[in-house]
N, C-alpha and C positions, 0 to 999 in steps of 0.2 A: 196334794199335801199328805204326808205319812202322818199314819194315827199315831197318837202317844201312845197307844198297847200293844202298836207293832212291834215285831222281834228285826236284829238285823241278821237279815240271812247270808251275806258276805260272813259276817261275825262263824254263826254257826258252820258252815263252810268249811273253816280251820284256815290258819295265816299260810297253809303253806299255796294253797290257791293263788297267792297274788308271790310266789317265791317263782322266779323263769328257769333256775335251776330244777325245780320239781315240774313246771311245766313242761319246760325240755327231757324228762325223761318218765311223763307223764305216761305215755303209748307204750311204754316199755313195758313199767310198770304193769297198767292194765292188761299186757295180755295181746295188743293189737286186735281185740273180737271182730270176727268178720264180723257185718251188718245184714248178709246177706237173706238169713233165716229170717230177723227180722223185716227187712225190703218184704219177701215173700209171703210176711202175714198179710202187712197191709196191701196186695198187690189181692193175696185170697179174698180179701174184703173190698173188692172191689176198686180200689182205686187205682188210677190210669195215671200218664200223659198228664191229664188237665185237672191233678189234685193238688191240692195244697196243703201244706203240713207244717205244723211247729213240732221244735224238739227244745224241750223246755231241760236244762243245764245241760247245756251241749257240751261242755269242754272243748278240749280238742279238736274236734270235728268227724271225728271218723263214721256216726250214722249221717249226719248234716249234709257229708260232701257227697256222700250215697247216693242219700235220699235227694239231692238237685239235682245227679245228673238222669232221677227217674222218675221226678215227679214233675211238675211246674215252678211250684214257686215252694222254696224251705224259708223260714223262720229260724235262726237259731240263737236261743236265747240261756246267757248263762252271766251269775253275779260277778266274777273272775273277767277283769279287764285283760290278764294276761292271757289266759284261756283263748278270750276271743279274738285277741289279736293275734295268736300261732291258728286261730280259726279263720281269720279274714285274711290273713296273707296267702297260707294254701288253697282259700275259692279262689282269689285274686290269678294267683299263677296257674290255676285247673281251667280261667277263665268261666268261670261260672258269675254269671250274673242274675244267676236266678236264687243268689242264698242273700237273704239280710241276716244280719247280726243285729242283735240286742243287747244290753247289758241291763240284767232283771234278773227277778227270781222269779220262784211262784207266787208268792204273795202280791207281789207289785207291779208283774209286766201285766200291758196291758195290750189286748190285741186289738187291731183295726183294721178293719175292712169286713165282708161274711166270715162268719163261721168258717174253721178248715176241715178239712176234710180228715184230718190225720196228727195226733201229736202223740209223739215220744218221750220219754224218761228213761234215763240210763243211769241207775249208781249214786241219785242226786235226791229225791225223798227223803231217804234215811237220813238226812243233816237235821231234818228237822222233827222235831216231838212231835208226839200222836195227836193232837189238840190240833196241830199248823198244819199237819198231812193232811186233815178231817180238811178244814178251809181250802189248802194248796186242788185237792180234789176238785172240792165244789168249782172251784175257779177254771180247772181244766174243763169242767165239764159245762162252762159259759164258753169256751173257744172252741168248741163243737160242734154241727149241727145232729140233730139228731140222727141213729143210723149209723154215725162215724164212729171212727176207732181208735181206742186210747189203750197203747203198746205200753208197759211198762215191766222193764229189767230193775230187781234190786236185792237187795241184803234184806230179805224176809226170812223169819224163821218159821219151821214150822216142824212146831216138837211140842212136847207138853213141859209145863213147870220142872218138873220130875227127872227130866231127861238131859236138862242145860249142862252138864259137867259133862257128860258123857259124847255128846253131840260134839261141844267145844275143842276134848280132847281129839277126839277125829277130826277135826275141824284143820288143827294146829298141825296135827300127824302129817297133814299132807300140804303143808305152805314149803314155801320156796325158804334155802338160808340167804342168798342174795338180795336185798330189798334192790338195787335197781332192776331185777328182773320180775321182781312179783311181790308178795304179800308173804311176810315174814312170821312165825308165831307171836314175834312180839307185836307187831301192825295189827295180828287180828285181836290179839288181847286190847290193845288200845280204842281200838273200832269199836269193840263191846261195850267197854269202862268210860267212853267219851261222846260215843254217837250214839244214833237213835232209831237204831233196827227194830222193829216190831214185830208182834206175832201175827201168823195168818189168821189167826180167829180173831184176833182185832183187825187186823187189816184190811178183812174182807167186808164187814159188817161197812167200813166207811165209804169204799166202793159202792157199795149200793144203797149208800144213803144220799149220795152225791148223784145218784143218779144213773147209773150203770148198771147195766149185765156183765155177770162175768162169762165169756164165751169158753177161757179155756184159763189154766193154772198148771205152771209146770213148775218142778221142784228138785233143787241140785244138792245131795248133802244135807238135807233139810235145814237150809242157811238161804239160798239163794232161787226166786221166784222168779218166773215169768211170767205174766202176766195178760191175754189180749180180751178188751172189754169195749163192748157197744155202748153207746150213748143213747138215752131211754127215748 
């Protein structure tokens, strides 16, 4: 049963998640990110063949469909019913029957069976305020055993107060004018003024409150983190 203090995370999300028009030009969009650097972190960390992993707002599918055909069993879970059905028709045709689909968040999926060995985030934190991150954290770090490792891609800054026009401006200087092919100055102004990117100095302090080492932080623009973190 959902708490009455709960937030809805579909909500926060933004409506165009459940539009199949923006689904469908979803990949475009992003970029197509290979997965592969990421596959090869958590392969550094030890996981094989016989690991298991959730990838917590999977959208699409593009680490999901990776990550089954190189782990054992993938998890993919994401609040976008749309999402997951352009996610469950391409396992379906990859023949992959080692991915389940969810439709959750962080706040509310719940996981069953041991501890995995492995979950991911990509591009999906930032929907929610620094309060929900802090919890969404702690929760990942219940579907872990400890040792294991939490991969996370996202829209982190990492500047001072002082710096935010400045950072912003280069920021915009180098977006795409095509929104079907990427991220427009005006998408990143809106991203700012509506979403809920954080700073690394808060960021990081919730990471290790939740129960993580941070192994490694990597940083693009000082906008955009990597993040790969051991479970305590």
């Amino acid at each position: 049963m959902a708490k009455p203090w709960m937030i809805d995370e579909l909500a926060h999300a933004g409506p165009e998640h459940l539009d199949p028009g923006f689904v469908a030009g979803y990949d475009q969009k992003q970029g197509h990110p290979d997965p592969a650097e990421d596959l090869a972190v958590f392969a550094a960390h030890g996981l094989t063949g016989t690991s298991t992993m959730d990838d917590l707002g999977a959208g699409t599918g593009q680490f999901a469909l990776a990550a089954a055909r190189q782990f054992m069993h993938v998890t993919a879970v994401d609040v976008s019913p749309v999402m997951l059905k352009v996610l469950g028709d391409r396992a379906a045709a990859a023949g992959l029957t080692n991915l389940d689909c969810v439709q959750d968040g962080f706040l509310t999926y719940e996981h069953v069976g041991p501890p995995v060995d492995g979950v991911y985030t990509r591009n999906a934190l930032h929907h929610l305020p620094d309060f929900w991150k802090g919890l969404a954290l702690e929760r990942l770090g219940r579907i872990l055993r400890p040792g294991s490792v939490l991969r996370i891609r996202d829209l982190i800054y990492d500047f001072q107060l002082s710096e935010a026009d400045q950072v912003f401006e280069q920021w915009f200087a180098h977006a795409v004018d095509d929104p079907a092919v990427g991220y427009t100055p005006a998408d990143l102004a809106e991203h700012i003024r509506t979403e809920y990117s954080t700073f690394r100095w808060l960021f990081e302090p919730m990471l290790v409150a939740a129960d993580f080492e941070i192994a490694t932080a990597e940083f693009s623009d000082s906008v955009y983190g990597a993040y790969t973190c051991v479970r305590r």
